[in-house]
Phi, psi and omega in degrees: 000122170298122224197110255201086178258133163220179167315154176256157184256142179332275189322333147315347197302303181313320177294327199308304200290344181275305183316324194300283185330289189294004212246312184294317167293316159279002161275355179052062209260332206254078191326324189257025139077198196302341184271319174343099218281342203267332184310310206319307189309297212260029151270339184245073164317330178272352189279276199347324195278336196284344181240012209208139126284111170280117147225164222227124155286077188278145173190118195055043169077008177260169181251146166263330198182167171204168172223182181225097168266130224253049233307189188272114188085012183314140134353299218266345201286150211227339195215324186311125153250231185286150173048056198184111156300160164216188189206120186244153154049047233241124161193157187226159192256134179325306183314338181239013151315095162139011172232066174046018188281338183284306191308296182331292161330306200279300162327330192271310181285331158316261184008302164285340184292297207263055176233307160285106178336155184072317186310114158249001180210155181250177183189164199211157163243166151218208191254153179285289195327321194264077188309312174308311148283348189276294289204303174242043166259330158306310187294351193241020193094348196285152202214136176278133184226069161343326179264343149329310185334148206186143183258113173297287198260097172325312198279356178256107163302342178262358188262066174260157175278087175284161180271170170196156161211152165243118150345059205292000000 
């Protein structure tokens, strides 16, 4: 598959923002499901493009997927500190899971960490259910880094984050 990362463009935002939504709602990512208040978050791509680079996975002009890369001191950043990239909001649409649109992301955001002066590691959280990226975040260097772990929301206990870096 020819698979195409660039920047993402407005008009798109709206696909961004759908891909995104539905791949955490059917990946079962949202403890409240459609009332979950975070849809919101990861439906409104342009405040993400305004504190981020949003870039879009393509191929023959449709979007597959997107992420949110978060350069060293981004807004948006939930764990990076100094001389530390991040990667947010990483979902791909089900129909094209398992044909490298993710990795093409993720890879895409290296390129970039080690584009930025200063960057020496990108980093990430994600959720323990999501085995399948915990898998090829390994595969691609990325090393867990446990005492990072973090609860976005305190009051939901069950609701924790592992961590990852990639060393650049």
């Amino acid at each position: 598959m020819d698979i195409v990362v660039r920047r993402a463009e407005p008009a798109e935002y709206g696909v961004v923002g759908e891909i995104t939504a539905r791949a955490y709602l059917r990946d079962g990512l949202l403890d409240f499901g459609e009332d979950d208040a975070y849809l919101g978050v990861l439906r409104d791509v342009a405040g993400r493009a305004a504190a981020a680079e949003v870039l879009v996975a393509v191929r023959d002009g449709g979007v597959l997927g997107a992420v949110a890369f978060v350069p060293s001191g981004g807004a948006m950043a939930d764990i990076a500190g100094p001389g530390e990239a991040e990667i947010r909001m990483l979902a791909v649409d089900h129909a094209a899971r398992g044909r490298g649109v993710g990795e093409a992301l993720v890879r895409a955001c290296a390129d970039r960490a080690r584009a930025t002066s200063g960057c020496a590691r990108l980093v990430l959280s994600t959720q323990p259910t999501m085995r399948a990226a915990h898998r090829l975040y390994e595969r691609l260097g990325f090393v867990r880094t446990p005492d990072r772990d973090w609860k976005p929301l305190p009051d939901l206990l069950d609701l924790s984050l592992l961590t990852y870096a990639l060393p650049l």
